[in-house]
Structures are given as C-alpha cells and as structure tokens.
PQR file with spaces between the fields and no chain letter, atoms N, CA, C, O and H, PARSE charges and radii, in Angstrom:
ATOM       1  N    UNK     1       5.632   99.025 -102.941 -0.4000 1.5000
ATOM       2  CA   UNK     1       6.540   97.978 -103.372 -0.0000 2.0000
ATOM       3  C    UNK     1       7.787   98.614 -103.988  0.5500 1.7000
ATOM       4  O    UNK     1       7.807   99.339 -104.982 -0.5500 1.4000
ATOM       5  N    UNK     2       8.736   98.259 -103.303 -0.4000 1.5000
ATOM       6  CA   UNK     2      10.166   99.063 -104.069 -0.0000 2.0000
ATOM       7  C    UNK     2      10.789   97.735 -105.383  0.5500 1.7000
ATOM       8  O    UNK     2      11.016   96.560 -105.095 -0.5500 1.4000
ATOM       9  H    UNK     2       8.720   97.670 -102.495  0.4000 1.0000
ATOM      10  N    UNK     3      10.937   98.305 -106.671 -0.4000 1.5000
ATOM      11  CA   UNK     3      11.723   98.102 -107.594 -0.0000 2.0000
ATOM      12  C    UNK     3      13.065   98.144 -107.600  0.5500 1.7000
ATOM      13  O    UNK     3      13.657   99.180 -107.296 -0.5500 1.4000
ATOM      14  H    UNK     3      10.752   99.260 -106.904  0.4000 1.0000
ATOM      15  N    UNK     4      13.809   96.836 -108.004 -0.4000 1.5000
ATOM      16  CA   UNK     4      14.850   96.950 -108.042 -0.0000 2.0000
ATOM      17  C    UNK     4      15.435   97.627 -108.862  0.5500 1.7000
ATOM      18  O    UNK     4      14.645   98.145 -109.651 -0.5500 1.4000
ATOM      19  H    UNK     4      13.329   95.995 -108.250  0.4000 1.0000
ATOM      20  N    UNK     5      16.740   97.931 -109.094 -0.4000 1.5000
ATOM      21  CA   UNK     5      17.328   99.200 -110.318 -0.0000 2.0000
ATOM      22  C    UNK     5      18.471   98.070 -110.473  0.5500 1.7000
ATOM      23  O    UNK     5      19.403   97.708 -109.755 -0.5500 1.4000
ATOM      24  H    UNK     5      17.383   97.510 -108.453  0.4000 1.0000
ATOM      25  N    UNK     6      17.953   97.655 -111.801 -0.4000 1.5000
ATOM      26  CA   UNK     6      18.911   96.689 -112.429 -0.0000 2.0000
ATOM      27  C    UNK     6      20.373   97.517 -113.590  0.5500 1.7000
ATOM      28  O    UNK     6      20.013   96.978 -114.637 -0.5500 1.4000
ATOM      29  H    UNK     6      17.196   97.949 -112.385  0.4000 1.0000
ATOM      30  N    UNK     7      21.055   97.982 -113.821 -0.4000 1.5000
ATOM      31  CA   UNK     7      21.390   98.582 -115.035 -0.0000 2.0000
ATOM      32  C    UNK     7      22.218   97.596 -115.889  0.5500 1.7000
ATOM      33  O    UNK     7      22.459   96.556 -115.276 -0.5500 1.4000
ATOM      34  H    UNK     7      21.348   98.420 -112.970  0.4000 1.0000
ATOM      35  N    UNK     8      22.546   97.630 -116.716 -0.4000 1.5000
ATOM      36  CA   UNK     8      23.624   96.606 -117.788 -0.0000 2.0000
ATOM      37  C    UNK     8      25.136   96.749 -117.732  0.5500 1.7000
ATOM      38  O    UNK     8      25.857   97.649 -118.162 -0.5500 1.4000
ATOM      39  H    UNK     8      22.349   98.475 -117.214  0.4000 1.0000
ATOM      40  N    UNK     9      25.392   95.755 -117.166 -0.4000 1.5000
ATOM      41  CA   UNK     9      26.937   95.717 -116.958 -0.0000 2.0000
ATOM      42  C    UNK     9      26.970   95.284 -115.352  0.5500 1.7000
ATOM      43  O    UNK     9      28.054   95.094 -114.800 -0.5500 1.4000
ATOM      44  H    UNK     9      24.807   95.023 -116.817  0.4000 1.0000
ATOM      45  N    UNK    10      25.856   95.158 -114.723 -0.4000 1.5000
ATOM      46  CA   UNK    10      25.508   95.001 -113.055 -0.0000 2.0000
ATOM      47  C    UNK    10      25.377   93.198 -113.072  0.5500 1.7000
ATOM      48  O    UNK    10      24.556   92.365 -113.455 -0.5500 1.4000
ATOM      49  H    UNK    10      24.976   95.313 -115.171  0.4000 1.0000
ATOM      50  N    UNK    11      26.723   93.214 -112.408 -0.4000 1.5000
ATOM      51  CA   UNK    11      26.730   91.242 -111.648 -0.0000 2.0000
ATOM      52  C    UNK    11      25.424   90.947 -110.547  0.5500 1.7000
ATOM      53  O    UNK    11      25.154   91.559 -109.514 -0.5500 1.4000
ATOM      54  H    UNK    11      27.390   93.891 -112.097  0.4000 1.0000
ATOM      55  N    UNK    12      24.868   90.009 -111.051 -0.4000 1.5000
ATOM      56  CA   UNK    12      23.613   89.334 -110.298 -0.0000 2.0000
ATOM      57  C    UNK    12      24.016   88.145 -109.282  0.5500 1.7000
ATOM      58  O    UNK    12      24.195   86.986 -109.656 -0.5500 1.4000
ATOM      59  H    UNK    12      25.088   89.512 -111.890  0.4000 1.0000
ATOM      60  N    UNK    13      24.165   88.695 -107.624 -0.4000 1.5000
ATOM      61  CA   UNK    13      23.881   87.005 -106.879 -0.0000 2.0000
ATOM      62  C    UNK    13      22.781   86.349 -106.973  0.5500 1.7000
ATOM      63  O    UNK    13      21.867   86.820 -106.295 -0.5500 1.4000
ATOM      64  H    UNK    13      24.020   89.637 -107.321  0.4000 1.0000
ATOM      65  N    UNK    14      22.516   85.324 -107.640 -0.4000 1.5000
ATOM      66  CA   UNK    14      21.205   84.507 -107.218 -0.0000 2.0000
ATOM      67  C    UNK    14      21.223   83.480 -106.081  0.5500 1.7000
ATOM      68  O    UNK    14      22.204   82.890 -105.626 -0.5500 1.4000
ATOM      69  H    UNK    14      23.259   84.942 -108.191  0.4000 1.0000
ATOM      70  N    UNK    15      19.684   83.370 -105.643 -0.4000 1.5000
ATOM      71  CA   UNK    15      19.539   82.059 -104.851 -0.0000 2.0000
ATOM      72  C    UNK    15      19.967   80.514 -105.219  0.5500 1.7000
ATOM      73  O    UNK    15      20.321   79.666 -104.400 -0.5500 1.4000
ATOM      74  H    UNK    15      18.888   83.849 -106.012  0.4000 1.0000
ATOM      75  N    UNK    16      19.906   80.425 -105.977 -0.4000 1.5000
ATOM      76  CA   UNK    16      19.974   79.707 -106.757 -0.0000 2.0000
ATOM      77  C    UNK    16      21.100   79.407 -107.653  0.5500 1.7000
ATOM      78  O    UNK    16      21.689   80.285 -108.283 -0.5500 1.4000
ATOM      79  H    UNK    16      19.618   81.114 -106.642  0.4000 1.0000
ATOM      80  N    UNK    17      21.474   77.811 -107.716 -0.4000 1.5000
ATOM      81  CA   UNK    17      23.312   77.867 -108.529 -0.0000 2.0000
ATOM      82  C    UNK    17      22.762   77.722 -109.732  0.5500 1.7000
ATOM      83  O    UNK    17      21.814   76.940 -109.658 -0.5500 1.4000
ATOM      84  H    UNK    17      20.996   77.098 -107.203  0.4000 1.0000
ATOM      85  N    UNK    18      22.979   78.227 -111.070 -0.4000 1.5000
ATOM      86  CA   UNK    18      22.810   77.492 -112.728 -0.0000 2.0000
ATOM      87  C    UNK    18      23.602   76.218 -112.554  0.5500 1.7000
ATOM      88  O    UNK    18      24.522   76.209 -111.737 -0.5500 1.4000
ATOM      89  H    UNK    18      23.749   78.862 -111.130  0.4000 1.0000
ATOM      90  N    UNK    19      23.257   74.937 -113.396 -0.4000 1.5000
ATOM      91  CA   UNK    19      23.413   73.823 -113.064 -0.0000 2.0000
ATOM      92  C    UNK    19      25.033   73.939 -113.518  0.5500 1.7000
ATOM      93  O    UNK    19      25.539   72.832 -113.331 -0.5500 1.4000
ATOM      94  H    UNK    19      22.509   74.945 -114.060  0.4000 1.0000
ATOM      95  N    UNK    20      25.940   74.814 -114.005 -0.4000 1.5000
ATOM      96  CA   UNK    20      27.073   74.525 -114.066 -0.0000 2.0000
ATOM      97  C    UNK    20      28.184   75.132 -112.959  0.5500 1.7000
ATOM      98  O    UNK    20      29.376   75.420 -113.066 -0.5500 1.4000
ATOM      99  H    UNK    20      25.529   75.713 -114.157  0.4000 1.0000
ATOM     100  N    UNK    21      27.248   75.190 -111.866 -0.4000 1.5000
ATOM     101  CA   UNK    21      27.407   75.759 -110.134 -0.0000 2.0000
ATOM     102  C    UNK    21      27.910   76.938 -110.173  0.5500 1.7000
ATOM     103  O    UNK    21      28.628   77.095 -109.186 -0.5500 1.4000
ATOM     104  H    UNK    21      26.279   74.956 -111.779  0.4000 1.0000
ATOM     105  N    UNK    22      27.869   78.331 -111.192 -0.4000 1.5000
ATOM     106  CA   UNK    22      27.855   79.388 -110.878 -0.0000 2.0000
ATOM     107  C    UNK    22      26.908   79.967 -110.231  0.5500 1.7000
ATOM     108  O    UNK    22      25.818   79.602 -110.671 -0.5500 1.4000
ATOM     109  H    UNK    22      27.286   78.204 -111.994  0.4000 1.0000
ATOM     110  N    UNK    23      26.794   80.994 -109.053 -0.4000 1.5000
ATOM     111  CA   UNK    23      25.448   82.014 -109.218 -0.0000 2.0000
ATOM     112  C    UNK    23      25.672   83.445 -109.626  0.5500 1.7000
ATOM     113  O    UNK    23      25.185   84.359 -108.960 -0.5500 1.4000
ATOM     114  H    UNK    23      27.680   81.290 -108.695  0.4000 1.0000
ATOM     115  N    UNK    24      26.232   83.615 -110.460 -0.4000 1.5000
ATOM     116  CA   UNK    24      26.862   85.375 -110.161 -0.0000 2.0000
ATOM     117  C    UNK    24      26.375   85.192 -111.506  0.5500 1.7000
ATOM     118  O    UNK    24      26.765   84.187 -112.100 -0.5500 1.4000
ATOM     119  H    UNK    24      26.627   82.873 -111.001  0.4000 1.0000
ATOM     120  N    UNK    25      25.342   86.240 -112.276 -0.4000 1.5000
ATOM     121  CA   UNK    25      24.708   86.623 -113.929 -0.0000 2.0000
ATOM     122  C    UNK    25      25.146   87.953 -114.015  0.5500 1.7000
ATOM     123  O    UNK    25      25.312   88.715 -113.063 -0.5500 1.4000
ATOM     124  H    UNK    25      25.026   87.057 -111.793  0.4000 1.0000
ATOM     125  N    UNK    26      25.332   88.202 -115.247 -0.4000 1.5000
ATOM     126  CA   UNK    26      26.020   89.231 -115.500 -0.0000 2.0000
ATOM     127  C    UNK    26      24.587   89.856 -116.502  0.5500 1.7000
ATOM     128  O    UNK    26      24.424   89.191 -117.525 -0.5500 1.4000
ATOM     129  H    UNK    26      25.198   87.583 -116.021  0.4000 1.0000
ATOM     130  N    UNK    27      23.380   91.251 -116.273 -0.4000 1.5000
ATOM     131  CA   UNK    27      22.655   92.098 -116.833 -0.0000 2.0000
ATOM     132  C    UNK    27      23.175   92.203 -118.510  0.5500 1.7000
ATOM     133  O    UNK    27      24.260   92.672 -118.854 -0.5500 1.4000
ATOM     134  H    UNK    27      23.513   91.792 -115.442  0.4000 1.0000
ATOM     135  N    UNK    28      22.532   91.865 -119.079 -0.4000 1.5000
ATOM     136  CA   UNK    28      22.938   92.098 -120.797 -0.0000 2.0000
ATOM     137  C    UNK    28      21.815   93.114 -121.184  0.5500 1.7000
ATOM     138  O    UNK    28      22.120   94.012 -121.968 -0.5500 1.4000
ATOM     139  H    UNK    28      21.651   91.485 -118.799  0.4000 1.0000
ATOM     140  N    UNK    29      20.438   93.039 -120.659 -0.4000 1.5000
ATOM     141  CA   UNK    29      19.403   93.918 -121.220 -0.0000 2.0000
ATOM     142  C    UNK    29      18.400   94.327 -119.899  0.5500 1.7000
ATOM     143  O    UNK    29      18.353   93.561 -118.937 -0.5500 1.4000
ATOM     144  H    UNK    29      20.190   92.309 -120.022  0.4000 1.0000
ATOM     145  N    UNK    30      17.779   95.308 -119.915 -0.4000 1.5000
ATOM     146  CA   UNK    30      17.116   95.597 -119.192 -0.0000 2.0000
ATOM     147  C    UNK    30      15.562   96.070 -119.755  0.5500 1.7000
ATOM     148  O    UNK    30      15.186   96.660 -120.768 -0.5500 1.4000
ATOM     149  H    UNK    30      17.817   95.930 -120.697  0.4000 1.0000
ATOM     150  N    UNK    31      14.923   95.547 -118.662 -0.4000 1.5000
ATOM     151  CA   UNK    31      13.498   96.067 -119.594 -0.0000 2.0000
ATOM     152  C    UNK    31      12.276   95.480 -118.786  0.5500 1.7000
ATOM     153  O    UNK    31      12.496   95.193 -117.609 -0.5500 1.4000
ATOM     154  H    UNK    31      15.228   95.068 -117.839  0.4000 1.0000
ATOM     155  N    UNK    32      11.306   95.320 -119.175 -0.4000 1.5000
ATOM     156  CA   UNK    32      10.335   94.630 -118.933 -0.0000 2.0000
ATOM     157  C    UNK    32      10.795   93.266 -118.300  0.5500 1.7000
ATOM     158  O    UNK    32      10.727   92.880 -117.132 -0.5500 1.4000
ATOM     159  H    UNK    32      11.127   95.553 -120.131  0.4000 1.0000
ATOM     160  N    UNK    33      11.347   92.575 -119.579 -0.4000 1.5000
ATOM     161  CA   UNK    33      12.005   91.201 -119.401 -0.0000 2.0000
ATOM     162  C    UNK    33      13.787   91.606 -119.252  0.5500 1.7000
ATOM     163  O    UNK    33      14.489   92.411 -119.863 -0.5500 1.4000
ATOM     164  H    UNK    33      11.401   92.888 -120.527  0.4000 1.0000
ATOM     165  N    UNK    34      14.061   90.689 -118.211 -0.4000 1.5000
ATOM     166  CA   UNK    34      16.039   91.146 -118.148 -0.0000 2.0000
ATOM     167  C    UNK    34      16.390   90.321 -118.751  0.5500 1.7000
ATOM     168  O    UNK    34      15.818   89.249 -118.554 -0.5500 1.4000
ATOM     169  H    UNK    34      13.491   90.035 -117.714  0.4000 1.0000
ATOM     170  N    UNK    35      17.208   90.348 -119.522 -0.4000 1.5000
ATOM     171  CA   UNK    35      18.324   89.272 -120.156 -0.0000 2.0000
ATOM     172  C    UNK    35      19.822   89.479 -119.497  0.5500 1.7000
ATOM     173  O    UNK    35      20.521   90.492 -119.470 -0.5500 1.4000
ATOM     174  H    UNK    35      17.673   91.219 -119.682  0.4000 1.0000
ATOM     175  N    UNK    36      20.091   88.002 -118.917 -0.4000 1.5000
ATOM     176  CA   UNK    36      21.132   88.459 -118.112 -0.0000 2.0000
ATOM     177  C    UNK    36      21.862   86.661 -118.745  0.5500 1.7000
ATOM     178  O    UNK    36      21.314   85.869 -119.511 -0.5500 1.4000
ATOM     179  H    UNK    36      19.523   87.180 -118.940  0.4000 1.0000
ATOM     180  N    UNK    37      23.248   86.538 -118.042 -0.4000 1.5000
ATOM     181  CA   UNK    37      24.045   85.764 -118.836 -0.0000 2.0000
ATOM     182  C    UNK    37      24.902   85.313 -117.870  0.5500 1.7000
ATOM     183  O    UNK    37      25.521   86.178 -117.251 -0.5500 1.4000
ATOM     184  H    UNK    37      23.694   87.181 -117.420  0.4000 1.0000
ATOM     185  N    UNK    38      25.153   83.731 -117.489 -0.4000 1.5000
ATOM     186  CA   UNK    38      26.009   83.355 -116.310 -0.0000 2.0000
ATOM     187  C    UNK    38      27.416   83.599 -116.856  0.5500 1.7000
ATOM     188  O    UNK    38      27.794   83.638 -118.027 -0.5500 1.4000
ATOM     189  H    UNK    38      24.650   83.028 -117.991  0.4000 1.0000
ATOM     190  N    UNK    39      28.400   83.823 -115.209 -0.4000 1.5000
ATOM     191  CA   UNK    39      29.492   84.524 -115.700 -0.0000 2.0000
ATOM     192  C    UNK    39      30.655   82.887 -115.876  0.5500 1.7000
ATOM     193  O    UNK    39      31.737   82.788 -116.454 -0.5500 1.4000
ATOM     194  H    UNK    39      28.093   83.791 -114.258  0.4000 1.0000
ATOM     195  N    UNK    40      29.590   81.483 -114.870 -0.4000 1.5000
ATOM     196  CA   UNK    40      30.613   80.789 -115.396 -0.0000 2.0000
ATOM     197  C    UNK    40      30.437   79.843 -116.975  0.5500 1.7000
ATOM     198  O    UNK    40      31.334   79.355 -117.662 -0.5500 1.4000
ATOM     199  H    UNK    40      28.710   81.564 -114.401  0.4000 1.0000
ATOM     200  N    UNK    41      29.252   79.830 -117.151 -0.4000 1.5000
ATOM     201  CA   UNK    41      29.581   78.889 -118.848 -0.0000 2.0000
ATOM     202  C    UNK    41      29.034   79.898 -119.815  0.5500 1.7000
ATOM     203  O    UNK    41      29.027   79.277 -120.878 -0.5500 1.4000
ATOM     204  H    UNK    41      28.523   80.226 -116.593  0.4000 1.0000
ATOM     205  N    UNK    42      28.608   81.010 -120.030 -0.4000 1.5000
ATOM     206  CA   UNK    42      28.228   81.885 -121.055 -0.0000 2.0000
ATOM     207  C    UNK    42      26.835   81.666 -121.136  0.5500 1.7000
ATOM     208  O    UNK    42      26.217   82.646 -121.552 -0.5500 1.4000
ATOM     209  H    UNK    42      28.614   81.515 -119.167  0.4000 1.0000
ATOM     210  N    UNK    43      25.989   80.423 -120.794 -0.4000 1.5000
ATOM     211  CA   UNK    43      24.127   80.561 -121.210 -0.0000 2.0000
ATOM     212  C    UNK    43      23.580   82.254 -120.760  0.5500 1.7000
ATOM     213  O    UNK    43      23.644   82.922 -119.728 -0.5500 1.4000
ATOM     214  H    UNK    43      26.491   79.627 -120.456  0.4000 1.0000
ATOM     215  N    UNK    44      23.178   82.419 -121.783 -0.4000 1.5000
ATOM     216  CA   UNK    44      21.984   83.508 -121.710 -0.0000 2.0000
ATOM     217  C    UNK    44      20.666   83.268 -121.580  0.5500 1.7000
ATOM     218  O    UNK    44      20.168   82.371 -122.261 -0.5500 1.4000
ATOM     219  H    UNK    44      23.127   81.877 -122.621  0.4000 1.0000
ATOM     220  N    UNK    45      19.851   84.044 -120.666 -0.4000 1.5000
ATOM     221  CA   UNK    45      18.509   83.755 -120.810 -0.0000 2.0000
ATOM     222  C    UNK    45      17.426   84.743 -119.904  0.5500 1.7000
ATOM     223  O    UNK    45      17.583   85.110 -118.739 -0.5500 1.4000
ATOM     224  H    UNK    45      20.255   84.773 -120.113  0.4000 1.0000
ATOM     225  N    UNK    46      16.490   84.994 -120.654 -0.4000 1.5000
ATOM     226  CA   UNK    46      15.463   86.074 -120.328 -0.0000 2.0000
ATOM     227  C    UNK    46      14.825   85.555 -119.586  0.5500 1.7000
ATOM     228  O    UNK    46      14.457   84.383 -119.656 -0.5500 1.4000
ATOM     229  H    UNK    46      16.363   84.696 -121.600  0.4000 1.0000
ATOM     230  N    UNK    47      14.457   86.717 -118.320 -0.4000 1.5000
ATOM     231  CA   UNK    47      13.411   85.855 -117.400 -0.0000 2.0000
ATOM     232  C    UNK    47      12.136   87.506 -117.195  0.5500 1.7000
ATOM     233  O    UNK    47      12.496   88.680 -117.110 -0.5500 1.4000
ATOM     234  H    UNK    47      14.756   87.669 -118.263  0.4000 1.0000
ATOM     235  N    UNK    48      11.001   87.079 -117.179 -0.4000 1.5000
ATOM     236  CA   UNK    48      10.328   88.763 -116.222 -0.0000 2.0000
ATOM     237  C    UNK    48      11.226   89.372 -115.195  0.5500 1.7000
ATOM     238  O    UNK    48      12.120   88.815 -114.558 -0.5500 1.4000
ATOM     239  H    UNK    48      10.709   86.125 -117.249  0.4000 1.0000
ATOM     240  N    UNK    49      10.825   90.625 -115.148 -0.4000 1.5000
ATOM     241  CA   UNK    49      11.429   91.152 -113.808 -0.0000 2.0000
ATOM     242  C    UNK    49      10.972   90.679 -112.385  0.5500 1.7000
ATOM     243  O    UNK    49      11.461   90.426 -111.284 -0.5500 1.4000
ATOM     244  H    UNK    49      10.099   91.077 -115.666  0.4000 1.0000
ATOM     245  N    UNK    50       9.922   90.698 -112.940 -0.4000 1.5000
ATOM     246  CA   UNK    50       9.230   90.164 -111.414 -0.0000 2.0000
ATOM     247  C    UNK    50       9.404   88.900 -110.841  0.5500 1.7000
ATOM     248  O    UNK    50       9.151   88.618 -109.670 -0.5500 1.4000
ATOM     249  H    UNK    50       9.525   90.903 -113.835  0.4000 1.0000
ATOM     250  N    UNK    51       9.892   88.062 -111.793 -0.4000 1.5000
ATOM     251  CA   UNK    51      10.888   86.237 -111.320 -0.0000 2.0000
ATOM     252  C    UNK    51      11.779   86.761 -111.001  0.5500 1.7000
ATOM     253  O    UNK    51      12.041   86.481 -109.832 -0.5500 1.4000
ATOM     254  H    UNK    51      10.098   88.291 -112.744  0.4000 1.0000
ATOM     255  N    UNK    52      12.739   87.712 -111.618 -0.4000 1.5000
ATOM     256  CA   UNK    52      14.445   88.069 -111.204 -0.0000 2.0000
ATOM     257  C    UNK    52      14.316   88.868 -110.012  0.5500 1.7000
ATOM     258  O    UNK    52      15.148   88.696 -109.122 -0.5500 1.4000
ATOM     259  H    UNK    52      12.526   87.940 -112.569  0.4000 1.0000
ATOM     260  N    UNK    53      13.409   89.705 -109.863 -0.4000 1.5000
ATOM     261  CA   UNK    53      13.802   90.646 -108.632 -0.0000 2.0000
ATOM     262  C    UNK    53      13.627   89.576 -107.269  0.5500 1.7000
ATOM     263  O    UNK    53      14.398   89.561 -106.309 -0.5500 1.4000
ATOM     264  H    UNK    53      12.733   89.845 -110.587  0.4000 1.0000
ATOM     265  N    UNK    54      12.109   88.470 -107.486 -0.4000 1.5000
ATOM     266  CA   UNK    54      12.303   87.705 -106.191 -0.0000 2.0000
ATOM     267  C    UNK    54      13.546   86.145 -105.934  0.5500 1.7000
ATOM     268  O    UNK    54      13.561   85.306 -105.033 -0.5500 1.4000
ATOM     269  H    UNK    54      11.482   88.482 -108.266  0.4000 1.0000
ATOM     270  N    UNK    55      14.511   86.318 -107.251 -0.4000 1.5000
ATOM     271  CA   UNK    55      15.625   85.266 -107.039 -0.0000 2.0000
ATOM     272  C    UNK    55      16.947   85.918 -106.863  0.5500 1.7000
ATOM     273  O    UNK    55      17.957   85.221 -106.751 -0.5500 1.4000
ATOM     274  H    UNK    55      14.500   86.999 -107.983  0.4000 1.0000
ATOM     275  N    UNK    56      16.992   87.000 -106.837 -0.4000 1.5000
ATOM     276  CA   UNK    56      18.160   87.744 -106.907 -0.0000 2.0000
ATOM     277  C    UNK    56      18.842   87.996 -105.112  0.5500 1.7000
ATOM     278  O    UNK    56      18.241   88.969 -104.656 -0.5500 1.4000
ATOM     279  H    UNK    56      16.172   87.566 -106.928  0.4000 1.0000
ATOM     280  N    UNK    57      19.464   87.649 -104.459 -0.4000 1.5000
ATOM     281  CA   UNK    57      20.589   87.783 -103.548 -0.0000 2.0000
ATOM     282  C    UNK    57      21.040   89.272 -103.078  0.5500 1.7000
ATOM     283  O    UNK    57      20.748   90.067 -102.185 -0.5500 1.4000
ATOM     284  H    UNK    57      19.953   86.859 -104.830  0.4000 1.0000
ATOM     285  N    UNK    58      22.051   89.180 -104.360 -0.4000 1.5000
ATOM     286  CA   UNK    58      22.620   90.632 -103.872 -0.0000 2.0000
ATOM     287  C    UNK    58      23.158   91.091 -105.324  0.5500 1.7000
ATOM     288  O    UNK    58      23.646   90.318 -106.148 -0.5500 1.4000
ATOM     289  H    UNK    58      22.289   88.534 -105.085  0.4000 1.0000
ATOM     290  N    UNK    59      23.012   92.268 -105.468 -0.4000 1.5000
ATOM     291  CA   UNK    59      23.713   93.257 -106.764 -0.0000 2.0000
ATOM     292  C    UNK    59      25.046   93.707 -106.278  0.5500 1.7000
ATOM     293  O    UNK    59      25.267   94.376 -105.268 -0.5500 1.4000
ATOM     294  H    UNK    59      22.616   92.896 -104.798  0.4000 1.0000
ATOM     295  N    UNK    60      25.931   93.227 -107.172 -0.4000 1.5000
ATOM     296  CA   UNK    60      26.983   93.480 -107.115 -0.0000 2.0000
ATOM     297  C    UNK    60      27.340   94.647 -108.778  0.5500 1.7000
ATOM     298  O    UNK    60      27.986   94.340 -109.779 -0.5500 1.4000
ATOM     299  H    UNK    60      25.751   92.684 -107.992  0.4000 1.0000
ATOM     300  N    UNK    61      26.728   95.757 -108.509 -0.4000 1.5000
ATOM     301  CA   UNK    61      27.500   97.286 -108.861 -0.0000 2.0000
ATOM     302  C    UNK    61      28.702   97.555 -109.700  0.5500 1.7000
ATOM     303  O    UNK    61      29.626   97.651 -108.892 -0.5500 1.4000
ATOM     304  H    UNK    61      26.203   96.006 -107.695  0.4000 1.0000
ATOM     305  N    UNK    62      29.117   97.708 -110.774 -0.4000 1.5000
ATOM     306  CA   UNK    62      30.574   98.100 -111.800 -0.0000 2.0000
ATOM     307  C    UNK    62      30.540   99.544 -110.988  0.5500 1.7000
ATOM     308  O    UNK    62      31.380  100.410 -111.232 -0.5500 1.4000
ATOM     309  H    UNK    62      28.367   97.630 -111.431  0.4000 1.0000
C-alpha cells in the first residue's frame, strides 16, 4: 500500500466541494491525524490520514 507524502504548506484537491464551494485545503499539520484548512472561508479541521488520503484528488506542491 503506498502512503501519501503530505508536507505543510502542500494545497489539497479534494473530491469533494466544502459547503462554501471551495475544494483546494491548504496542510496546517501533519501526523497521524492532518489538520488541513480550506483556502476559500478559513474552516479548519482534522480528519485521519486514512479518510484524507482516500478523498484527496490531486496535491498541488509549494
């Protein structure tokens, strides 16, 4: 099973829009649990890795 390589400061595409129709999260923490933060209204929120790696799209890289 390959792991994704999340690092902090790394823009997240999701499947999925946050209800204020962004999908692009911006990595705040990495770990066990990611804390990542939408780039259009500011909500933050921790999810497992293992929910984020199977909703995640595409990594968009600094």
């Amino acid at each position: 099973m390959n792991i994704a390589k999340f690092n902090v400061g790394d823009n997240l595409q999701l499947k999925k829009k946050h209800p204020c129709g962004s999908d692009i999260f911006k990595v705040l923490r990495v770990g066990s649990d990611i804390r990542i933060c939408c780039v259009g209204c500011g909500r933050d929120l921790t999810m497992p890795r293992e929910t984020l790696e199977k909703s995640v799209k595409k990594i968009i890289s600094l």
